[in-house]
C-alpha positions in Angstrom: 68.3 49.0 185.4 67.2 49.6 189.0 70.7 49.6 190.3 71.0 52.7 188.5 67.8 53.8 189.2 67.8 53.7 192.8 70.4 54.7 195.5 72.2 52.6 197.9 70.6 52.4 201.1 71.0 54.7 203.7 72.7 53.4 206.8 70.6 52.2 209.7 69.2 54.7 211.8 70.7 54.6 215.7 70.5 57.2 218.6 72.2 59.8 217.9 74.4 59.8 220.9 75.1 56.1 222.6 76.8 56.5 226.4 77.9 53.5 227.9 78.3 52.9 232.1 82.0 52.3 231.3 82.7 55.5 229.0 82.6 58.7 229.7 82.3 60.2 226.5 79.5 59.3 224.2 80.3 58.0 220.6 78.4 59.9 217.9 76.3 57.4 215.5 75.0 58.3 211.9 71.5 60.9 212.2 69.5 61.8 209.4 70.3 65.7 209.2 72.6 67.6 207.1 74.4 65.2 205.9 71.7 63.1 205.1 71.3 64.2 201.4 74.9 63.1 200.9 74.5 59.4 202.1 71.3 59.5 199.6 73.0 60.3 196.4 75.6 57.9 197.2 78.5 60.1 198.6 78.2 57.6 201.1 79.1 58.8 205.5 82.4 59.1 205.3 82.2 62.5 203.2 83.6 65.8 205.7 81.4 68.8 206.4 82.0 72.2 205.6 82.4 72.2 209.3 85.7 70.3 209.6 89.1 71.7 208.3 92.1 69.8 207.5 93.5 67.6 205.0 90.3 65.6 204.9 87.7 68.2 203.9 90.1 68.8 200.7 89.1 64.8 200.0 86.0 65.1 200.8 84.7 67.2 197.7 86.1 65.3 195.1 84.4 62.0 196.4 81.0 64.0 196.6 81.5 65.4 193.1 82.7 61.8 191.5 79.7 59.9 193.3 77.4 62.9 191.6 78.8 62.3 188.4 78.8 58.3 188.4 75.4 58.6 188.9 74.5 61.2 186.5 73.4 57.9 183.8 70.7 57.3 186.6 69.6 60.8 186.7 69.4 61.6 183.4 67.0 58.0 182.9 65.0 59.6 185.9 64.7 62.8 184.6 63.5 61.0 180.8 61.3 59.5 183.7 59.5 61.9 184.8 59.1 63.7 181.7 57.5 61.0 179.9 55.4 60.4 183.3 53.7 64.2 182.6 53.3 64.1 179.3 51.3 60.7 179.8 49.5 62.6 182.6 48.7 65.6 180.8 47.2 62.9 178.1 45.0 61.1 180.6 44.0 64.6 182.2 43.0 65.6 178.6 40.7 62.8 178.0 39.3 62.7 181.6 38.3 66.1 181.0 37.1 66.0 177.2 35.2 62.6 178.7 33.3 64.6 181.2 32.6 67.1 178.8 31.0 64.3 176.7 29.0 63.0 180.3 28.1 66.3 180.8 26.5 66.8 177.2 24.5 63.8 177.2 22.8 64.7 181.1 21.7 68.3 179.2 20.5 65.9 176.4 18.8 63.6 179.0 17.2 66.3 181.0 15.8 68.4 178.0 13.7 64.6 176.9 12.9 64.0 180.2 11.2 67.4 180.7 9.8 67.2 177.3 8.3 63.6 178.0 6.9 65.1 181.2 5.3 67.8 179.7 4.0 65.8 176.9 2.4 63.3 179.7 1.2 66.1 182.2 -0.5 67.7 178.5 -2.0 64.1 177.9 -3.7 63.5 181.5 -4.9 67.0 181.6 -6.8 66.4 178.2 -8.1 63.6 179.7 -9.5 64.8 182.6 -11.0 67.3 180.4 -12.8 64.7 178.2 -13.7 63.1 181.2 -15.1 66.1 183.0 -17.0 66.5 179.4 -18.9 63.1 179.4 -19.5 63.3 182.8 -21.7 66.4 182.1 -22.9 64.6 179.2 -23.9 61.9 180.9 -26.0 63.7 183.9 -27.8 65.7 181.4 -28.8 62.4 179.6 -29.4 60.7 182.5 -31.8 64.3 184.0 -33.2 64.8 180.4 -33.8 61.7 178.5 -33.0 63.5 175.5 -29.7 61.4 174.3 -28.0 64.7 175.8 -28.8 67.3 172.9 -27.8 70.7 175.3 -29.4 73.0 172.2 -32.7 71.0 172.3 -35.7 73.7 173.8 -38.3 72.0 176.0 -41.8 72.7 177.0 -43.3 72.7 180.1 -46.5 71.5 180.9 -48.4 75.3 180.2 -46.6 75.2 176.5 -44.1 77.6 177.2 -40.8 77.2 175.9 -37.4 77.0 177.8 -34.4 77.5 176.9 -32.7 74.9 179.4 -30.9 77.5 180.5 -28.7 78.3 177.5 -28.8 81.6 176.3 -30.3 81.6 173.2 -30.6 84.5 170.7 -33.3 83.1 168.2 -36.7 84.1 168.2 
């Protein structure tokens, strides 16, 4: 299975020109470049560049061609490949996004009871600071009156006139 799947491997990448003390000319070595597609798919060094004319350019095609074709088995699985690789991508993306969907639902949900229990508590301590502010009035008018902190009871003074303890009071 993988020796259809993968290539052979590429030769071994040298200078591109080697010069020796003794030659003059320099030998040419294998470069990746245009030719490098060629050695990937299998058509191997040897095949001749549109460059070159003779009797081996004519040979050269066929060998490119047959090397394509022998290894069309290993493209074809590649291609299934791939194609089964997206659509079990697209799935995943699909639920990643339907899951943050869900994520984002439930932090709306969470915020709205959060700010509802906050305003339900801030409601809560400001009614008790009202009933405290209450009984601590009631409690200084009991403790300046020692009347048990009845506000609508009148009082006399000393000369026998009434007060109205400084309620407003409409009666006669």
């Amino acid at each position: 299975m993988m020796s259809l799947m993968c290539p052979p491997p590429p030769p071994p990448l040298l200078p591109p020109v080697v010069t020796r003390r003794r030659d003059t000319h320099p030998s040419p070595r294998l470069t990746w470049g245009a030719r490098a597609p060629e050695h990937l798919l299998g058509g191997g060094g040897d095949a001749v560049g549109p460059g070159n004319s003779g009797l081996g350019s004519e040979l050269g095609e066929p060998q490119k061609i047959g090397a394509v074709e022998g290894n069309s088995v290993g493209f074809v699985m590649l291609t299934e490949s791939i194609q089964k690789f997206g659509v079990v991508f697209e799935r995943i993306e699909s639920r990643k996004r339907q899951h943050m969907a869900e994520v984002e639902q439930m932090r709306r949900d969470f915020q709205r009871d959060l700010d509802a229990k906050w305003r339900e508590i801030l409601e809560k301590a400001q009614a008790e600071i009202a009933c405290l502010g209450d009984e601590d009035v009631d409690e200084s008018d009991v403790e300046e009156d020692g009347d048990g902190g009845n506000d609508n009871k009148r009082l006399e003074d000393g000369a026998g006139e009434e007060q109205n303890n400084g309620a407003m009071d409409a009666s006669p």
